[in-house]
C-alpha positions in Angstrom: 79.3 54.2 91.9 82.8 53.5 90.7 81.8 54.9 87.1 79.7 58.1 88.1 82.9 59.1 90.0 85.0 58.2 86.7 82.5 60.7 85.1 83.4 63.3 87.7 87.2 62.9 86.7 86.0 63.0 82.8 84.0 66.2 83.2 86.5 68.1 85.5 87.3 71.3 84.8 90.5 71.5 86.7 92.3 68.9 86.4 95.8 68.1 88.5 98.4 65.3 87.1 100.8 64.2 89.1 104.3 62.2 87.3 106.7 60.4 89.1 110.4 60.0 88.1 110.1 56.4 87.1 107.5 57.5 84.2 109.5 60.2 82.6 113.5 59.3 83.3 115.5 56.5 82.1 116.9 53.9 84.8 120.4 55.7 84.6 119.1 59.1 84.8 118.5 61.9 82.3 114.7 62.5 80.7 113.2 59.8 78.5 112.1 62.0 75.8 109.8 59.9 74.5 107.7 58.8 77.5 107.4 62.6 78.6 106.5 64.0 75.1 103.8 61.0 75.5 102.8 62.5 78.6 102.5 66.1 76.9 100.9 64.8 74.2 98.2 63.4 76.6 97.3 66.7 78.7 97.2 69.1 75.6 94.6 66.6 74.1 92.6 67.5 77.4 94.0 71.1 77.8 92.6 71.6 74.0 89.2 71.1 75.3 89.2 73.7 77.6 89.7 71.5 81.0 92.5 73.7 83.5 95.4 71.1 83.8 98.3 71.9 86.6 100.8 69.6 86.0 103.6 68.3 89.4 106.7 66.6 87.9 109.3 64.5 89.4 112.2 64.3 88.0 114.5 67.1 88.3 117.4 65.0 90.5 116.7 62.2 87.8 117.5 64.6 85.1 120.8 66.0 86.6 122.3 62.3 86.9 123.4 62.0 83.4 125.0 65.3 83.1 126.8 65.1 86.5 128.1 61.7 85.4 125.9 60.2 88.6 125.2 56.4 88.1 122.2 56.3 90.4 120.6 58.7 92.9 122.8 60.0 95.4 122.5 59.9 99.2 124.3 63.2 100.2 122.1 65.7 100.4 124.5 68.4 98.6 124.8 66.4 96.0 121.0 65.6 95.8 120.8 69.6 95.3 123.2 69.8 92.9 121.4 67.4 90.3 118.0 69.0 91.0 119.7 72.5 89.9 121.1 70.8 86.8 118.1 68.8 86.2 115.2 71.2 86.7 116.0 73.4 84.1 116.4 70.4 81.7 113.4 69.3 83.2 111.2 72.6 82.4 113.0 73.3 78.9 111.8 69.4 77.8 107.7 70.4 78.9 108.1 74.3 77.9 108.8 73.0 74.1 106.6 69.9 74.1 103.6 71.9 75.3 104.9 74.9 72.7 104.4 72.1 69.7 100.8 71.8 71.0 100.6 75.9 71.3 100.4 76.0 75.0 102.5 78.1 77.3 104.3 76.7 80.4 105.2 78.3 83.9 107.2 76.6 86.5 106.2 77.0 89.8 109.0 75.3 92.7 107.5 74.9 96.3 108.7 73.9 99.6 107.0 73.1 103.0 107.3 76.7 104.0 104.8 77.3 101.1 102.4 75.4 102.4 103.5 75.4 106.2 103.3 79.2 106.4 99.7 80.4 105.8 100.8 83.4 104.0 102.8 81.7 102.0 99.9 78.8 101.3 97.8 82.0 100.4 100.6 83.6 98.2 101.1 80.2 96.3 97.3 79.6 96.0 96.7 82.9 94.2 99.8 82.4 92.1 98.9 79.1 90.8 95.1 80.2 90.2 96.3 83.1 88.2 98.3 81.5 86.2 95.5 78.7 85.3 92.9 81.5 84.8 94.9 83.2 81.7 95.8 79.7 79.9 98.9 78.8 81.5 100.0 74.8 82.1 101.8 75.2 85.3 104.7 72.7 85.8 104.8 72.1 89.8 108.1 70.6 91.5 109.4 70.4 95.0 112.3 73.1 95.0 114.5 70.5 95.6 117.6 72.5 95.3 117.3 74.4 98.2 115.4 71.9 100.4 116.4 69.9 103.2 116.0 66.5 105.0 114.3 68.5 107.9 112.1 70.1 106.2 110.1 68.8 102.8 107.6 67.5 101.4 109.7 63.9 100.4 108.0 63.0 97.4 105.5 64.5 94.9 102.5 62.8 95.6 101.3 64.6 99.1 102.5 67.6 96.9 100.2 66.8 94.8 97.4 66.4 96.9 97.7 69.5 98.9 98.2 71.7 95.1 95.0 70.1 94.1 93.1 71.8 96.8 95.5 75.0 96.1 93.9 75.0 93.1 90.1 73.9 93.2 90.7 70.5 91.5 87.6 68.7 90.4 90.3 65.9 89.9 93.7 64.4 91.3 95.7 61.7 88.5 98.5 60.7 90.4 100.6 58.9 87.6 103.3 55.7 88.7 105.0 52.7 87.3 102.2 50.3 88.4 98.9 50.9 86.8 96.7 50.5 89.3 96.4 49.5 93.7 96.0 45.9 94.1 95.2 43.4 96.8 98.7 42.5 97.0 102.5 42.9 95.8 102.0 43.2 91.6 104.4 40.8 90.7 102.7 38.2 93.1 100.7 35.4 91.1 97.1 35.9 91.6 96.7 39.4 92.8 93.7 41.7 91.8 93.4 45.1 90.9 91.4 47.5 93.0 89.1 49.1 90.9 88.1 51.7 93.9 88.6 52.6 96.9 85.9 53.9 99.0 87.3 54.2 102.5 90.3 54.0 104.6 88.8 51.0 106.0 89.4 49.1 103.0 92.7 49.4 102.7 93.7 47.6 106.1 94.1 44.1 104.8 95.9 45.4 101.9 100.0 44.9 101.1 100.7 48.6 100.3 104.6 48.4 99.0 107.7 51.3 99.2 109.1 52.2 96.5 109.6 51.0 93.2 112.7 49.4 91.1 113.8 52.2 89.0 115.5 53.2 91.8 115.3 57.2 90.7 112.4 58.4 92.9 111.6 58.6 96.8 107.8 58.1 96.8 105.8 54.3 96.4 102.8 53.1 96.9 102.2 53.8 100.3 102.8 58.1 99.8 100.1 57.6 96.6 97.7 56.3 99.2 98.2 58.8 101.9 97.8 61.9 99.0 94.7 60.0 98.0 93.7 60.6 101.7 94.7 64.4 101.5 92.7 64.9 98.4 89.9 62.9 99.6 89.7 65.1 102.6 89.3 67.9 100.3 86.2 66.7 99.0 88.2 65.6 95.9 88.6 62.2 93.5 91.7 60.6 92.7 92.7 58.2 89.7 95.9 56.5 90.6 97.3 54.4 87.6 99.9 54.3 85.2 101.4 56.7 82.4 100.5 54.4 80.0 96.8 54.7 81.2 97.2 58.8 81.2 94.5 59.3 78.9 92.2 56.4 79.6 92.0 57.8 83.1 91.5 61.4 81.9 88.3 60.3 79.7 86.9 58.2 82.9 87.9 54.7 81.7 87.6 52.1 84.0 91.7 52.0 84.5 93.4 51.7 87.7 92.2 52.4 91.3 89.5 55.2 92.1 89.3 56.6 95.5 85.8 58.2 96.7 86.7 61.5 98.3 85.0 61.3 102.0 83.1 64.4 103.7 82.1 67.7 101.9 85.8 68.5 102.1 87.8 70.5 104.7 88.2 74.2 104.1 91.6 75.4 103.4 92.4 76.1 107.0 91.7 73.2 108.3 93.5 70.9 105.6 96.6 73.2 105.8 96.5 72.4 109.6 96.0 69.3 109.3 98.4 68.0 106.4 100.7 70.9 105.6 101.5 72.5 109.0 104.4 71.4 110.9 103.8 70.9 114.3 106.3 72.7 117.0 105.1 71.1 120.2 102.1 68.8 122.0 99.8 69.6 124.6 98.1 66.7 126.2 94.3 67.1 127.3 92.1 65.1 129.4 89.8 62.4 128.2 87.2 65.1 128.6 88.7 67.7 126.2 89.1 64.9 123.7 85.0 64.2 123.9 84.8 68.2 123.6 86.7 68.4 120.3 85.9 65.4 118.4 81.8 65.4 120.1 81.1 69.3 119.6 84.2 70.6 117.7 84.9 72.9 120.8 87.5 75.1 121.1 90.7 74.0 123.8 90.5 75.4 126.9 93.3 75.5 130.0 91.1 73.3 131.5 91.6 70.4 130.0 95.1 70.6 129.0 97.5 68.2 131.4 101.3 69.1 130.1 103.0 70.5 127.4 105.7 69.3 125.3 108.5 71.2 122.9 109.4 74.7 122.6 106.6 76.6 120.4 105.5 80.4 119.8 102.0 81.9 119.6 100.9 81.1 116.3 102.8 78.1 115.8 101.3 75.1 115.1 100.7 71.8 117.4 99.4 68.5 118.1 96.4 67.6 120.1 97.1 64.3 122.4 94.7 62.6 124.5 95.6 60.4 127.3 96.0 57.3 125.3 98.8 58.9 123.3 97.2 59.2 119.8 96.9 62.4 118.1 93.5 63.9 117.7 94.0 67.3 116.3 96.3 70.1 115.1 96.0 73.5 116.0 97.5 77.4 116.0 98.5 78.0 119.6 97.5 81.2 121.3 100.4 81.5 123.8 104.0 80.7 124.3 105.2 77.3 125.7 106.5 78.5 128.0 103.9 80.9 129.5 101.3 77.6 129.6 102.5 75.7 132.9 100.6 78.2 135.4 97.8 78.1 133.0 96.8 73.7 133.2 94.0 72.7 134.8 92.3 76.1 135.2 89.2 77.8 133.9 89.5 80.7 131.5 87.4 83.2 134.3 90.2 81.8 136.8 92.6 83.2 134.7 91.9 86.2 134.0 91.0 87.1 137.5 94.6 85.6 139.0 96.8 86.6 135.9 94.7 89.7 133.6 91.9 89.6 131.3 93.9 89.1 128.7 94.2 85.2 129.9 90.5 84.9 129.5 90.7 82.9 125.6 90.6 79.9 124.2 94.3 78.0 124.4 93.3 77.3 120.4 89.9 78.3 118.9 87.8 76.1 116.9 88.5 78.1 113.8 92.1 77.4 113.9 92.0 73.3 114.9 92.2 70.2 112.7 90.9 66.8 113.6 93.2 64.2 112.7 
């Protein structure tokens, strides 16, 4: 099985590539030009065939250390800022003339959790990126780190990744690190094995899954590879994880690193925007009963079944599902104000509407607009 899927990633026509700081920066900062002209090198080969290729790159706080005279990634987030405004446009000048050499034009494209958080925004970004892939374009994808904060963003590049690869249609996800492939335990350990594939989540719970790496330049590991594996995989798409070394082995469906199956038919775009890109504002917790409803028959949420509500939240805004155990079973846009919901627990929609209007007589979130987590 592990091969036909390799085939899948061989044969896609849309193709996302994810590269991590580590692969394309020296260990001081500023761009290795070498490694990332490899790296071009690579994706025109499969661009040259025809194949769509998107393109996230880390690196743009990596790239500003050298200039700024920064010895190592800084903590403050001002500072962090300032290298990623120095160092993106280093970053997109390096890939806009390495692609040139190879007659391909580059756009870059900077997003930030309110991109994907704000389904406007998702839609805007979605349109954008499929525009620019339909008339020939190599988009170079980035978190805009310059105007990002702690509170809100995405971290890393990998669930970035992940969530642009179902922006886009990907047949494929490459997510690109310094270790080429998953294995059963830390790399450096004596006797560890790789992990050819992957084809559940199950698998992975005996597994030493490690931070991140030495370099010392980036803010992902192994463990935010893993979980963008799961986003893509949710989205009905496979995912090579390996090294840069390994670019184009993995591209022509080698058996390199670690494959992971995709699991379902895929979530539609609401329902993965809910349930990895949202942010949620509030909780409500429901009833064992409501949680049977949701997860049995995929049911909108009712008043009915709703016990208390937590944080301050608008209509529209979205939040988590909790049953009475505490764990999170869904994600949802909100119909009504936090603070208009207290009156509103434990009663029937009819109930409603005859006490308070008709306009009480819906669903607290429809089905249409839930996740399941």
């Amino acid at each position: 099985m592990s091969s036909a899927l390799r085939a899948r990633v061989a044969n896609a026509s849309t193709v996302v590539v994810k590269v991590g700081s580590s692969s394309i920066t020296s260990r001081t900062g500023g761009l290795d030009h070498d490694r990332l002209n490899e790296l071009v090198d690579a994706l025109a080969e499969r661009r040259a065939t025809g194949t769509r290729v998107a393109l996230v790159s880390s690196g743009a706080i990596a790239a500003g250390l050298a200039p700024l005279a920064l010895k190592k990634r800084p903590t403050e987030l001002a500072l962090q800022q300032a290298a990623a405004s120095v160092g993106q446009g280093l970053l997109v000048a390096e890939y806009t003339h390495a692609f040139a050499r190879h007659g391909f034009t580059v756009g870059q494209v900077l997003l930030t959790v309110e991109d994907t958080m704000r389904r406007a925004q998702y839609r805007n970004a979605r349109q954008a990126l499929s525009r620019l892939l339909d008339i020939g374009v190599v988009p170079v994808i980035n978190e805009n780190d310059t105007v990002a904060t702690n509170e809100i963003r995405f971290g890393d590049n990998d669930r970035l990744a992940a969530l642009v690869a179902h922006l886009v249609s990907a047949d494929a996800l490459v997510l690109l690190s310094d270790v080429d492939a998953l294995y059963d335990g830390p790399p450096k350990r004596a006797g560890v094995k790789r992990i050819s594939e992957v084809r559940d989540r199950a698998e992975l719970s005996a597994i030493e899954i490690g931070g991140i790496g030495t370099a010392g330049v980036g803010s992902g590991g192994m463990a935010t590879k893993v979980e963008a594996a799961g986003i893509a995989g949710a989205a009905g798409i496979p995912v090579v994880l390996t090294s840069m070394a390994n670019v184009r082995a993995a591209l022509a469906g080698d058996d390199v690193g670690t494959v992971f199956h995709p699991h379902g038919e895929g979530q539609g775009a609401r329902q993965l925007w809910l349930a990895h890109a949202s942010d949620p504002r509030g909780r409500l917790v429901v009833d064992a009963g409501a949680v049977r409803a949701l997860v049995e028959r995929r049911a909108s949420l009712l008043p009915a079944g709703v016990v208390s509500v937590e944080g301050d939240f608008a209509a529209g805004d979205a939040v988590d599902i909790v049953g009475p155990d505490g764990v999170v079973v869904g994600r949802g846009l909100v119909a009504y104000d936090s603070e208009d919901l207290p009156p509103m627990l434990g009663r029937s929609t009819r109930e409603l509407a005859e006490t308070l209007g008709p306009e009480y007589e819906r669903e607290l979130i429809h089905a249409d607009d839930l996740a399941l987590l």
